[in-house]
C-alpha positions as CSV (number, residue, x, y, z in Angstrom):
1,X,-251.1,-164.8,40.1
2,X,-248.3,-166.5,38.4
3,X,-246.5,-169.2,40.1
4,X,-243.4,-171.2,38.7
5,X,-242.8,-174.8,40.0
6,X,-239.3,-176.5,39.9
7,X,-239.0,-179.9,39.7
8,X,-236.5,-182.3,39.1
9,X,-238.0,-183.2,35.9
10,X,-241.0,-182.4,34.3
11,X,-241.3,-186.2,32.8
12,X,-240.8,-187.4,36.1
13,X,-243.4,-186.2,38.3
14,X,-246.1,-188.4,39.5
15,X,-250.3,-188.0,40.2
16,X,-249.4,-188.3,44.1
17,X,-246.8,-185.6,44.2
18,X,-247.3,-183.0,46.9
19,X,-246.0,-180.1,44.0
20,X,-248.7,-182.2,41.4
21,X,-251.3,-181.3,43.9
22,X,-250.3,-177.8,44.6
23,X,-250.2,-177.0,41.0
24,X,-253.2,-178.1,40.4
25,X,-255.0,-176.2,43.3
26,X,-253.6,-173.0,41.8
27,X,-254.9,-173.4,38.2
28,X,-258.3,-174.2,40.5
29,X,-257.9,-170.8,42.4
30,X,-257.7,-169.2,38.6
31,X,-254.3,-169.2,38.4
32,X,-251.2,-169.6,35.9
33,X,-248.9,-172.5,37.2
34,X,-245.7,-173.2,35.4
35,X,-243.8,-176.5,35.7
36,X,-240.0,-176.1,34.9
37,X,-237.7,-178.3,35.4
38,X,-233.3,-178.3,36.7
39,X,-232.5,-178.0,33.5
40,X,-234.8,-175.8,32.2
41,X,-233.7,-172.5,33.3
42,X,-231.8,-169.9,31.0
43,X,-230.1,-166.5,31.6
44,X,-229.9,-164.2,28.2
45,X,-227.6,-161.8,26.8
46,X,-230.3,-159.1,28.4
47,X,-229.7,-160.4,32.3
48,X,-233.2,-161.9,32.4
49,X,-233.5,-165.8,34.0
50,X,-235.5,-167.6,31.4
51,X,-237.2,-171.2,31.4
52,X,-238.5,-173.9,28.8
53,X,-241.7,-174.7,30.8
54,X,-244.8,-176.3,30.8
55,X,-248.5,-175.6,31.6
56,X,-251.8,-177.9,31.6
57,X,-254.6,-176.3,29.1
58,X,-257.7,-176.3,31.0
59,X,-259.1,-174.0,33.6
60,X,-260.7,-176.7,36.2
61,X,-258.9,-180.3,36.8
62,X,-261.1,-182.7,39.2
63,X,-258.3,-184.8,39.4
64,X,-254.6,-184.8,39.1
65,X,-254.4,-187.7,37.0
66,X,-256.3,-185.5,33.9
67,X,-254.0,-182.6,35.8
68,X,-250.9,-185.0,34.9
69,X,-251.7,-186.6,31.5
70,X,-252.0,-182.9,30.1
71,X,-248.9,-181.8,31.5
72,X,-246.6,-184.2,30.7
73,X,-249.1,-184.8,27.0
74,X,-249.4,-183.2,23.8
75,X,-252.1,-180.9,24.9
76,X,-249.6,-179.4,27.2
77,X,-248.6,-175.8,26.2
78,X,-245.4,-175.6,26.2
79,X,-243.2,-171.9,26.7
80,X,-239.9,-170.0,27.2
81,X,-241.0,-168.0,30.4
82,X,-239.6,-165.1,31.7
83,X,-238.9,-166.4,35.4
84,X,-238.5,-162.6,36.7
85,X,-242.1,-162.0,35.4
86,X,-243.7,-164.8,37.6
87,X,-245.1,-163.9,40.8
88,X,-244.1,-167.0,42.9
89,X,-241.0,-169.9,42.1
90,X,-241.2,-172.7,44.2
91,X,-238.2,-174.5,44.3
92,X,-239.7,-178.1,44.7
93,X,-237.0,-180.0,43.0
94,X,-235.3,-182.5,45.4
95,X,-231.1,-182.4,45.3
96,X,-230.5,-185.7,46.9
97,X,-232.4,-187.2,43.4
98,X,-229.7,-185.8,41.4
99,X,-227.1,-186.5,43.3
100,X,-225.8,-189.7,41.9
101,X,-226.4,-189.3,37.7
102,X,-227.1,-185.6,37.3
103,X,-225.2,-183.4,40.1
104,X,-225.3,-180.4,38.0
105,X,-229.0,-180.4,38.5
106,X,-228.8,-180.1,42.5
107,X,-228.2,-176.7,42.9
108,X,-230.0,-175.2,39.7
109,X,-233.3,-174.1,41.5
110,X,-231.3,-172.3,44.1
111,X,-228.8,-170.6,41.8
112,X,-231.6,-169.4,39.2
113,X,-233.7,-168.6,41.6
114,X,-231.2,-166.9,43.8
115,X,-230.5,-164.6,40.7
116,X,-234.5,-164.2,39.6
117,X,-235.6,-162.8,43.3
118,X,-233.3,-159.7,42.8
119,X,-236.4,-158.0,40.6
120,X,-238.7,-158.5,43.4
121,X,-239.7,-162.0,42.7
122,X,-240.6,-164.3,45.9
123,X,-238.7,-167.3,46.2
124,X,-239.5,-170.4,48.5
125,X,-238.2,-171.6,50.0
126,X,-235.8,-169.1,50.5
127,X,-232.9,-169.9,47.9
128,X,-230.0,-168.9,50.7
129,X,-231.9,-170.4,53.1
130,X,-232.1,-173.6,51.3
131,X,-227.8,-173.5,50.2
132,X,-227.0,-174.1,54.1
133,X,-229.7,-177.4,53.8
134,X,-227.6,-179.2,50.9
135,X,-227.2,-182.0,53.6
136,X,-228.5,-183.2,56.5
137,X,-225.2,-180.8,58.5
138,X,-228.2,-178.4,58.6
139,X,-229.9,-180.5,60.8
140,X,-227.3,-180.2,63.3
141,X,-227.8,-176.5,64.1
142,X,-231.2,-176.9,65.5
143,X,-231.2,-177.1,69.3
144,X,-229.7,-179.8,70.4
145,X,-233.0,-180.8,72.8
146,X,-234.7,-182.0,69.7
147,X,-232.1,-183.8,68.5
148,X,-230.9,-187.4,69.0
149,X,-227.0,-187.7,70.0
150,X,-225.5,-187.6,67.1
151,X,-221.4,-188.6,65.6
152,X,-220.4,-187.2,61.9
153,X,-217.2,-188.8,60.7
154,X,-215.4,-191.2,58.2
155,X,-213.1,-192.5,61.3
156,X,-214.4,-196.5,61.6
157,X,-212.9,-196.7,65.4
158,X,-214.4,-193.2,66.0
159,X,-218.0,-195.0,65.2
160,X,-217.1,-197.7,67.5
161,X,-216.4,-196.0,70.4
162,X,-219.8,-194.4,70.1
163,X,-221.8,-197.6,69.1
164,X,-220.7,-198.7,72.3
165,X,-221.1,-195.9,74.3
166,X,-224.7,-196.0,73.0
167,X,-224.3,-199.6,74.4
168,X,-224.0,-201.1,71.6
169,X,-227.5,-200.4,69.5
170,X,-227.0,-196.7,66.7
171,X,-228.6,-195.9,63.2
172,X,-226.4,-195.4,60.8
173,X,-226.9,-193.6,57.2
174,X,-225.1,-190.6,55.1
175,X,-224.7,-187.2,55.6
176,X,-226.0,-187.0,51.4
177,X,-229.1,-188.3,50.2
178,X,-232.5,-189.1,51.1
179,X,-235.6,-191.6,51.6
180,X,-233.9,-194.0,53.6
181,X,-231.2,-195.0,51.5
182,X,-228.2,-196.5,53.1
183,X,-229.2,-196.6,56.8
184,X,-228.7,-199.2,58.9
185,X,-229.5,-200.1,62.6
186,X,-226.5,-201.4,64.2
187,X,-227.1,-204.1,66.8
188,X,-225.3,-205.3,69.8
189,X,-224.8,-208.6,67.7
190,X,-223.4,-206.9,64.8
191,X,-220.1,-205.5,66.1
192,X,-218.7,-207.8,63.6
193,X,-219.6,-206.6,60.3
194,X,-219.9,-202.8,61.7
195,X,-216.9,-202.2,59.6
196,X,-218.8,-203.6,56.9
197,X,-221.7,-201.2,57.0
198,X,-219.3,-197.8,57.3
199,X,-217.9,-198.8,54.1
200,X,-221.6,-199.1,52.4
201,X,-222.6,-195.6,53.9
202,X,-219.4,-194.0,53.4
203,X,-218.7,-194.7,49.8
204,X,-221.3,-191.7,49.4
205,X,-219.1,-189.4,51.6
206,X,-219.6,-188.7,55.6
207,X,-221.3,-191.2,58.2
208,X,-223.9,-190.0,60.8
209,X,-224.2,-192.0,63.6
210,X,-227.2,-191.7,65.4
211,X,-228.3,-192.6,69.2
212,X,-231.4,-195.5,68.7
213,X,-234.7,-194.0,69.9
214,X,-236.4,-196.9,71.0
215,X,-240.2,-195.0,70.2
216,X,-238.9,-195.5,66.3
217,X,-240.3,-198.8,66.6
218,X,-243.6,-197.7,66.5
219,X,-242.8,-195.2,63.3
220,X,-242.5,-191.7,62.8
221,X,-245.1,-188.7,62.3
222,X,-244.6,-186.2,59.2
223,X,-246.2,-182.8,60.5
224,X,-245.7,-180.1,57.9
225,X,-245.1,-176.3,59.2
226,X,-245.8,-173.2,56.8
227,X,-244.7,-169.9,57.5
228,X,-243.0,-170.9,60.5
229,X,-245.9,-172.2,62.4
230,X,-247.8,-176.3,62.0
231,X,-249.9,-176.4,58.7
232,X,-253.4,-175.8,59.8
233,X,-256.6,-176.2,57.9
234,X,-260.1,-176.2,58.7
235,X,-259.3,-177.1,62.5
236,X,-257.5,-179.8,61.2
237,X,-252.9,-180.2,61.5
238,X,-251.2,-181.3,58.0
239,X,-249.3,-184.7,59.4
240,X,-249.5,-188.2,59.1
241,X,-247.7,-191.3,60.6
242,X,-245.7,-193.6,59.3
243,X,-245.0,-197.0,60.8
244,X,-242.6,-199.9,59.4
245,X,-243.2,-202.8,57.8
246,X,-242.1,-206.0,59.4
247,X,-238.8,-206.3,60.4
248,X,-237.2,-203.0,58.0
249,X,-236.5,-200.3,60.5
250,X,-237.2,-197.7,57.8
251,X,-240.4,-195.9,57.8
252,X,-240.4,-194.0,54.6
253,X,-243.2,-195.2,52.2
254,X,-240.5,-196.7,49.1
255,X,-238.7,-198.4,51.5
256,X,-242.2,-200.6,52.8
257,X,-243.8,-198.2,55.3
258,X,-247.4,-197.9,56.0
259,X,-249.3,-194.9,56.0
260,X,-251.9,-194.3,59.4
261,X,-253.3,-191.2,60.9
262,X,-251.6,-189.0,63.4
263,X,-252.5,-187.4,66.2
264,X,-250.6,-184.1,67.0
265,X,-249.9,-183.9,70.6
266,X,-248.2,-181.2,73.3
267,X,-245.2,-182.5,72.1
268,X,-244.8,-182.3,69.0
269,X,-246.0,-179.0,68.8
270,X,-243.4,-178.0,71.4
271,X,-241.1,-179.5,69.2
272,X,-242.2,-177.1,66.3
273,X,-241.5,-174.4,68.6
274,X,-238.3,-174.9,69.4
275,X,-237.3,-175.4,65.9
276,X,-239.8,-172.2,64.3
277,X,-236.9,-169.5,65.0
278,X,-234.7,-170.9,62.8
279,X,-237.4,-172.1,60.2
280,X,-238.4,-168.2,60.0
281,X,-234.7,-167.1,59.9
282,X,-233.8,-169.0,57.3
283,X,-236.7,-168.0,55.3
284,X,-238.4,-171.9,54.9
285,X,-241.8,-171.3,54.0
286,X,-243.0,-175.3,53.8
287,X,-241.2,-177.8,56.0
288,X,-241.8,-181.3,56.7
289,X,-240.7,-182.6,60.4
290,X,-240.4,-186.1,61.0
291,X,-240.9,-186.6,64.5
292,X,-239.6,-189.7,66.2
293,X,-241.3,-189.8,70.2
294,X,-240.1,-186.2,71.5
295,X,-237.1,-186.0,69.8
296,X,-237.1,-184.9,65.7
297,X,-235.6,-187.5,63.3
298,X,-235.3,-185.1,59.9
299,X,-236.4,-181.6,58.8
300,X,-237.4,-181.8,55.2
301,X,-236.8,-178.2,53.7
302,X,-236.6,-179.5,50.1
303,X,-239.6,-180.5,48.1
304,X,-241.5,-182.4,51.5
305,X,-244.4,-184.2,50.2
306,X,-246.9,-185.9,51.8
307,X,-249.8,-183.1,51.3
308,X,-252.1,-185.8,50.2
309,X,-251.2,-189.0,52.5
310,X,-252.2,-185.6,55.3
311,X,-255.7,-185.1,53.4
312,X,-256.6,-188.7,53.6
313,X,-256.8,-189.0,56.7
314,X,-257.9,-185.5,58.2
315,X,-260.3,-185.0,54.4
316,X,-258.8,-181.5,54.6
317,X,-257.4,-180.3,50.7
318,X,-254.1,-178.8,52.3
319,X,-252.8,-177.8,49.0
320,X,-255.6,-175.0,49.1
321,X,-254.6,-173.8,52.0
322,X,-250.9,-173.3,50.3
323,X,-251.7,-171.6,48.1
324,X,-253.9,-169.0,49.7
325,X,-250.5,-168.3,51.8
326,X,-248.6,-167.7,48.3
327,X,-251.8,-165.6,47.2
328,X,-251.6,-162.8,50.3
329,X,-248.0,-163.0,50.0
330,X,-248.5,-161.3,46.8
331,X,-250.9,-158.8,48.1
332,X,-248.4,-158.1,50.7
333,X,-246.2,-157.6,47.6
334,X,-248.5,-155.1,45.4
335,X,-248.4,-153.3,48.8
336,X,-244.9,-152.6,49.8
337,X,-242.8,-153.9,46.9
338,X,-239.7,-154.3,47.8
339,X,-239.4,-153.2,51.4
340,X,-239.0,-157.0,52.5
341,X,-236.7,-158.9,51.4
342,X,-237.3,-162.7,50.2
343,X,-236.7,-164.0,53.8
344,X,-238.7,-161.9,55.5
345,X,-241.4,-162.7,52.6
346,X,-241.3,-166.1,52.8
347,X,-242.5,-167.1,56.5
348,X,-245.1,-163.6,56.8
C-alpha cells in the first residue's frame, strides 16, 4: 500500500504528531508512506497531480523520534510523486495554521486532492466533505441537542442581548481558527469591557457566542470516531480528557491544559450517535469530538491529533488500528474499483 500524508509543512511536524505516528505505523505494516506538504503538490501539462515529497529510509522505526530525524534529515529520500498513483492521501494538514501568514496553503490538500481522487484514488477525509468544515459554521449543522446555544454575528449589542439572556456568563471566540485562540469567558462582572473583547475576536472575522456549560470546569474529553463509529482498539475507546490549568478556562494542551484518562460513558457515546449520520455523509473518516458534559464543544474533522495522549493512558497503539482501516479499504478497492465513490469509501 501506498499512502500520501499532507501536512502543513514537512519541516514543521513534530515526534508527538498524531499524522508522525500514523506514518510511522504504516512503514511498520510494510508500507510506503509519503509526507507532502501544502505547497508541495503540482499538476503537469499531462493532467497528473504531482508532489515534491518525502519518505524515511528504513523499514522498522521503534520510535518516532529516529521516525522524525530521518524524515525531516539528510537520509530522507526525497521524490516527485505521482499523487494519482498512491493508494491513500490523507489530508492531515491543518487550515486554521495557515490562516494568518500563508492562506494560499489552507485549501491546497482539498483542491489537489479533490482533483487526484477522480482516477480512483481514496481521499480522507473526504475533500468535499472537508470544503463545508473551513470553519467552525459546520459545526452548526449538527443537531442542535448536542449543541450549546449558540449567536454568530459582528453586531456588539446583538452579543449583549445574548450575554444577558444567558444571564450574564458566555464563551466567546471566532468563527476562524483553532486551539483556543481568542476565546474568552465573559463574566457577569465584565459587562464593561465586553466591547473590548468583540473587537479582539472579531478583528479575525465573525464572533460565536456561546451559552457557558458549567461541566467545562471540570475539562473536556477528546473521543476520536473512524468510519463513522468511536475508535475502538483492543476493547479499549481512542479518548482522553483534558482539564485546565488554574484559573485559564481553556483546555487545549498549548494553551496550559493537562492531560488525564477518560472514561467513555452512555453519554458520550449517545452523543457520537447523534452526530455519526452526518460524519458518514460527509465522508469524515477520522474525527476528533470534544465533548463538554452531554453537550459537544468542537468536532475536529481536520488533522485531530491526540492518537498518542489516547495510547497513554488506555496502552493501546491506535495508530495501528488506522491503518488497518486504510488497508481493507484498499482491498475493498482491488475488488470493486470504482463502484463507490470517495464518500462512500471513506466511512465503509
Amino acid at each position: 500500500m501506498k499512502v500520501g500524508f499532507v501536512v502543513n509543512d514537512v519541516n514543521t511536524e513534530e515526534t508527538g504528531y498524531t499524522t508522525t505516528r500514523l506514518a510511522m505505523a504504516a512503514i511498520n505494516r510494510g508500507h510506503a508512506a509519503w509526507i507532502i506538504g501544502a505547497g508541495d503538490f503540482a499538476y503537469d501539462a499531462d493532467e497528473s497531480v504531482r508532489a515534491r515529497a518525502r519518505s524515511a529510509p528504513k523499514k522498522q522505526y521503534k520510535s518516532s523520534d529516529n521516525y522524525l530525524a530521518d524524515l525531516q534529515g539528510k537520509k530522507a529520500q526525497l521524490e516527485r510523486i505521482t499523487v494519482d498513483d498512491l493508494d491513500i492521501l490523507l489530508l492531515r494538514n491543518d487550515p486554521s495554521s495557515d490562516q494568518a501568514q500563508r492562506a494560499w496553503a489552507q485549501g491546497a490538500g482539498i483542491i489537489f486532492g479533490r482533483v487526484a481522487m477522480r482516477r480512483g484514488l481514496i481521499v480522507l477525509n473526504d475533500p468535499n466533505g472537508l470544503s463545508k468544515a473551513m470553519n467552525k459554521m459546520y459545526f452548526q449543522l449538527f443537531p442542535e441537542e448536542v449543541r450549546p446555544r449558540t449567536l454568530i454575528t459582528r453586531d456588539r449589542d446583538e452579543i449583549k442581548d445574548f450575554w444577558k439572556a444567558e444571564g450574564g456568563r458566555i464563551v466567546l471566540k471566532p468563527l476562524q481558527g483553532s486551539g483556543g485562540q481568542s476565546v474568552f469567558l465573559v463574566r457577569e462582572s465584565d459587562g464593561s469591557n465586553l466591547n473590548q473583547m468583540v473587537d479582539a475576536v472579531s478583528r479575525d472575522g465573525y464572533v460565536i457566542a456561546q451559552e457557558y456549560l458549567p461541566a467545562a470546569e471540570e475539562g473536556d474529553t477528546r473521543l476520536f470516531l473512524m468510519n463513522g463509529q468511536p475508535l475502538r482498539h483492543r476493547g479499549k475507546y481512542a479518548a482522553f480528557r483534558r482539564v485546565r490549568s488554574g484559573d485559564d478556562m481553556r483546555s487545549n494542551i498549548h494553551a496550559g491544559g493537562k492531560l488525564r484518562e477518560a472514561v467513555i460513558t452512555d453519554t458520550h457515546l449517545r452523543i457520537a450517535e447523534i452526530v455519526r449520520p452526518k460524519v458518514v455523509q460527509d465522508g469524515m473518516f477520522l474525527v476528533g469530538l470534544d465533548i463538554v458534559g452531554d453537550k459537544l464543544m468542537e468536532i475536529n474533522v481536520f488533522s485531530p491529533g491526540g492518537l498518542g495522549s489516547a495510547q497513554r493512558f488506555e496502552k493501546v497503539n491506535f495508530a495501528h488500528a488506522v491503518i488497518e482501516a486504510l488497508e481493507r479499504k484498499v482491498e475493498y478497492m482491488s475488488y470493486y474499483r470504482r463502484n463507490f465513490d470517495n464518500a462512500e469509501m471513506a466511512t465503509l
